[in-house]
C-alpha positions as a Markdown table, in Angstrom:
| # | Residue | x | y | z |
|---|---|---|---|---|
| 1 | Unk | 0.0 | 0.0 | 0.0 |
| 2 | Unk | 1.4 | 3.3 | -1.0 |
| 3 | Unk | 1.2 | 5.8 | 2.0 |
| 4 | Unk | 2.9 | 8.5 | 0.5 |
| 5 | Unk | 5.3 | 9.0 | -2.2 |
| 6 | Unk | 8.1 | 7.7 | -0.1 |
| 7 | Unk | 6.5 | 5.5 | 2.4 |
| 8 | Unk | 5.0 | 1.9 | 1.2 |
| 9 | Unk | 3.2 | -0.3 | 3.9 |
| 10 | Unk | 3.6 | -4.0 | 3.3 |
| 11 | Unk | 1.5 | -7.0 | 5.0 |
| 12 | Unk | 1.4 | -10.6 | 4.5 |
| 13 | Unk | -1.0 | -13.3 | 5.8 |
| 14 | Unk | 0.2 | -17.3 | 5.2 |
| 15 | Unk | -1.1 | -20.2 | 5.8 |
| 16 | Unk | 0.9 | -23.3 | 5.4 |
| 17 | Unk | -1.1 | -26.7 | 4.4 |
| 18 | Unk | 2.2 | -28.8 | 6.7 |
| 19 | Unk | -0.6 | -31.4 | 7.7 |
| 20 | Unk | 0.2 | -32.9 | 3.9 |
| 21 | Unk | 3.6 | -33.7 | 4.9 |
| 22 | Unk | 3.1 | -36.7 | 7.5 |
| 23 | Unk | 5.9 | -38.6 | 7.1 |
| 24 | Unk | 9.7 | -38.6 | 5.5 |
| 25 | Unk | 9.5 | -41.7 | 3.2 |
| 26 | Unk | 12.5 | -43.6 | 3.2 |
| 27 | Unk | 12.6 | -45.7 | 0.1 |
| 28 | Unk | 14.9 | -49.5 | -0.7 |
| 29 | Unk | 16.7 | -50.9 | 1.1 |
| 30 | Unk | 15.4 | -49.2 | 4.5 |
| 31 | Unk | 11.0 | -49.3 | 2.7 |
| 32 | Unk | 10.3 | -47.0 | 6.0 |
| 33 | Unk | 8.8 | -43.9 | 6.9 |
| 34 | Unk | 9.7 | -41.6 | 9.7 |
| 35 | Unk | 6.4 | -39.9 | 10.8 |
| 36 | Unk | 6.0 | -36.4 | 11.2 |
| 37 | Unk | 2.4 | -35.5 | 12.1 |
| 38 | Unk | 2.7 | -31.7 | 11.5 |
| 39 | Unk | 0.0 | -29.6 | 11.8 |
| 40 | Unk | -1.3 | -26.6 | 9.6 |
| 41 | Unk | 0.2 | -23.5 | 10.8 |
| 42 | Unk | 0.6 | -19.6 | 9.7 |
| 43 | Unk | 2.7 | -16.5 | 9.9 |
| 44 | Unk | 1.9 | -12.7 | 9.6 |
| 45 | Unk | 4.2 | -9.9 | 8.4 |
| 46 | Unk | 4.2 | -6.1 | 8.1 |
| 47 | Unk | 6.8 | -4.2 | 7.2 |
| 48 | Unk | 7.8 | -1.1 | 5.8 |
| 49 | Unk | 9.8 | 0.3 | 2.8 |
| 50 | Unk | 11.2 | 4.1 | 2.8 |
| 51 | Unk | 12.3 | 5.7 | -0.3 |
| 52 | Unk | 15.0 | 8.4 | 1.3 |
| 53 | Unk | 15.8 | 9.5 | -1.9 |
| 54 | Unk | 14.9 | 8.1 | -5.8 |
| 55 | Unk | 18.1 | 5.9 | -5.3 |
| 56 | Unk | 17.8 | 5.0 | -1.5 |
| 57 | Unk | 15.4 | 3.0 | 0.3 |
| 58 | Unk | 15.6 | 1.8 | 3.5 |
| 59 | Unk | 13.4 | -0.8 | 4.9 |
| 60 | Unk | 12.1 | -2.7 | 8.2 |
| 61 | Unk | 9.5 | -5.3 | 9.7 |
| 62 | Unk | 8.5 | -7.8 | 11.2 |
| 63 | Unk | 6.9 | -11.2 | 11.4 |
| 64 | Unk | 5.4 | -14.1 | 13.5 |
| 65 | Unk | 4.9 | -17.7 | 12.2 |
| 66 | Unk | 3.9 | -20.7 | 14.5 |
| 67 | Unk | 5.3 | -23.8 | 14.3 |
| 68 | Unk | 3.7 | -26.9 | 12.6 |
| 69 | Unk | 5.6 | -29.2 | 15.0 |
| 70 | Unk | 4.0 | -30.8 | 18.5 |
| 71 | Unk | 5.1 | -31.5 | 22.0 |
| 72 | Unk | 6.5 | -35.1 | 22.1 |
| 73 | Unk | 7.1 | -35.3 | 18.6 |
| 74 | Unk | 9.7 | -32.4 | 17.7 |
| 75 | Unk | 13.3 | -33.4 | 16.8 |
| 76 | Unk | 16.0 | -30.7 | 16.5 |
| 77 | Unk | 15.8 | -30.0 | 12.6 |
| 78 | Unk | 13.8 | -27.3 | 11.6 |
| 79 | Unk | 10.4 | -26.2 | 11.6 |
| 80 | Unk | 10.9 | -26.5 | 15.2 |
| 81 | Unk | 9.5 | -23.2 | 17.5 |
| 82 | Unk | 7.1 | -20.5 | 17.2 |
| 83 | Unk | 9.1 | -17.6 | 16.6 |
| 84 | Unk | 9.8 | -13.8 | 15.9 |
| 85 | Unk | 11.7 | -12.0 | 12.8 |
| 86 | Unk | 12.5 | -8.6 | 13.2 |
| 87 | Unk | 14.5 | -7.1 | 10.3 |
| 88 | Unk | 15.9 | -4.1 | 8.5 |
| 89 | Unk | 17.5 | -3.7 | 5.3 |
| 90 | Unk | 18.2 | -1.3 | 2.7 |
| 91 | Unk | 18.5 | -0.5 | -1.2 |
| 92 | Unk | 20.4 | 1.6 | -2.8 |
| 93 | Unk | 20.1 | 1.9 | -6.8 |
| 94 | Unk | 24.2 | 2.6 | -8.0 |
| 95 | Unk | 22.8 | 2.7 | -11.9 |
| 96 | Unk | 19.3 | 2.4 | -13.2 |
| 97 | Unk | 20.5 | -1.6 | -14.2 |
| 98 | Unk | 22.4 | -2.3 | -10.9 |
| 99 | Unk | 20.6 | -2.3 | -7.2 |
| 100 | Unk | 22.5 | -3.4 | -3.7 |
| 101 | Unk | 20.5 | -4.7 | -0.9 |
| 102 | Unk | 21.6 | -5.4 | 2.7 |
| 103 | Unk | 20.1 | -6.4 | 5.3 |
| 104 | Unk | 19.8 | -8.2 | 8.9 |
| 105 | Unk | 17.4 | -10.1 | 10.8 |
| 106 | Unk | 16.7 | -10.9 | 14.0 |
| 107 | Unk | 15.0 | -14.0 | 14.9 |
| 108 | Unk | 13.8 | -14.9 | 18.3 |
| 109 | Unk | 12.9 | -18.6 | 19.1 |
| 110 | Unk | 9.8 | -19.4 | 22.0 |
| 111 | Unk | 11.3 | -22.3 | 24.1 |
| 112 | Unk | 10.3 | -25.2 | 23.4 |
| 113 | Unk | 10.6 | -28.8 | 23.7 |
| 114 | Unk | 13.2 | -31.3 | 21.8 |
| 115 | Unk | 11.6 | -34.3 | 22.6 |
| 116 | Unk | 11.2 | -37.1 | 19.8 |
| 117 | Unk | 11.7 | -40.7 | 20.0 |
| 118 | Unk | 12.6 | -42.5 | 17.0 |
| 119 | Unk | 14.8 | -45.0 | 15.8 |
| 120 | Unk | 17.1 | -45.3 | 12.8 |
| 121 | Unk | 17.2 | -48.1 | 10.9 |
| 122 | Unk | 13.4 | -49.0 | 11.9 |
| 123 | Unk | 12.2 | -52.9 | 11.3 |
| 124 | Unk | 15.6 | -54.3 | 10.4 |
| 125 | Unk | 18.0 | -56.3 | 12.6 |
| 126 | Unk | 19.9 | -52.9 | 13.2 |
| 127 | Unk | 17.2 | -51.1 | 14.6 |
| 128 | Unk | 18.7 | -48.5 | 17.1 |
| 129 | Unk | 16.4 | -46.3 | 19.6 |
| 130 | Unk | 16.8 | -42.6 | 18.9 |
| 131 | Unk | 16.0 | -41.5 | 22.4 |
| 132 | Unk | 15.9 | -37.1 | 21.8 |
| 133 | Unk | 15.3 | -34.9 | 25.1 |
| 134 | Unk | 16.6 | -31.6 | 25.3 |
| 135 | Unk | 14.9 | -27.8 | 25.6 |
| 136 | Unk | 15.4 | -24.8 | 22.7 |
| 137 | Unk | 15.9 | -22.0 | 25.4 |
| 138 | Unk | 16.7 | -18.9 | 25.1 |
| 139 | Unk | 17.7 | -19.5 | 21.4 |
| 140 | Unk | 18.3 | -16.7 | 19.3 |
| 141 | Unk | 19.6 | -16.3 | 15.6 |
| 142 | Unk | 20.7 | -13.0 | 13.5 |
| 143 | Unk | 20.9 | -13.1 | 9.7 |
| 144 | Unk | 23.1 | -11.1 | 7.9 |
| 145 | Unk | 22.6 | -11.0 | 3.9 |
| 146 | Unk | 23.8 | -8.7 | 1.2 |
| 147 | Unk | 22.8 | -9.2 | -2.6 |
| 148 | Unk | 22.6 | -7.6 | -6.2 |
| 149 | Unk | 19.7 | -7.4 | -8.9 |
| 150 | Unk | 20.3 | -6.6 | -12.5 |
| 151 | Unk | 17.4 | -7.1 | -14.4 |
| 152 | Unk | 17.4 | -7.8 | -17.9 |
């Protein structure tokens, strides 16, 4: 949405459909599949954009998105908490073919649970118990990213 001629709002509602992925299949010589049982889950963003000058645009937001992953069945790869993103960034347009973006993000992890049983190697004589109990606490992350666009 264009606010003024500088300022653009930005928002962004999504759902995921995660409830389709129930299980990692595992095909010959293992034939097994690792359940996941995810849920459907969303996120929600708004952010933004500031034209300081035609070339220069400077940017911010943020966003929430909930995990598809339950209690008792969460392992330590990702999707794995609810979270917040908070981010900032800028543009800066050096010719009218070439554009630089930075930016850095912020992302704050709710604790949560690492607890999922498994075993590798399921229904063969190897079969090994995958015993996972631990906590995501305190857990934070910062993203740093800087890019170039030259459209043609």
């Amino acid at each position: 949405l264009k606010a003024t001629d500088a300022l653009t709002l930005n928002a962004q509602v999504v759902a995921y459909d995660w409830s389709k992925f129930d299980a990692i299949r595992l095909g010959a010589p293992l034939n097994v599949a690792i359940p996941e049982n995810y849920r459907d889950s969303w996120s929600l963003a708004g952010g933004v954009d500031y034209a300081l000058t035609p070339k220069a645009t400077v940017r911010a937001g943020l966003q929430r998105t909930i995990t598809p992953t339950q209690d008792g069945l969460r392992d330590a790869r990702v999707p794995d908490a609810n979270r917040w993103t908070y981010a900032a960034g800028g543009s800066y347009q050096l010719t009218p073919h070439i554009a630089l973006d930075a930016a850095a993000s912020y992302v704050d992890f709710s604790d949560t649970t690492i607890d999922r049983n498994t075993a590798a190697y399921a229904g063969t004589a190897a079969q090994m118990p995958i015993i996972t109990n631990g906590l995501l606490k305190n857990a934070h992350a910062v993203v740093l990213s800087m890019g170039g666009r030259i459209p043609f």
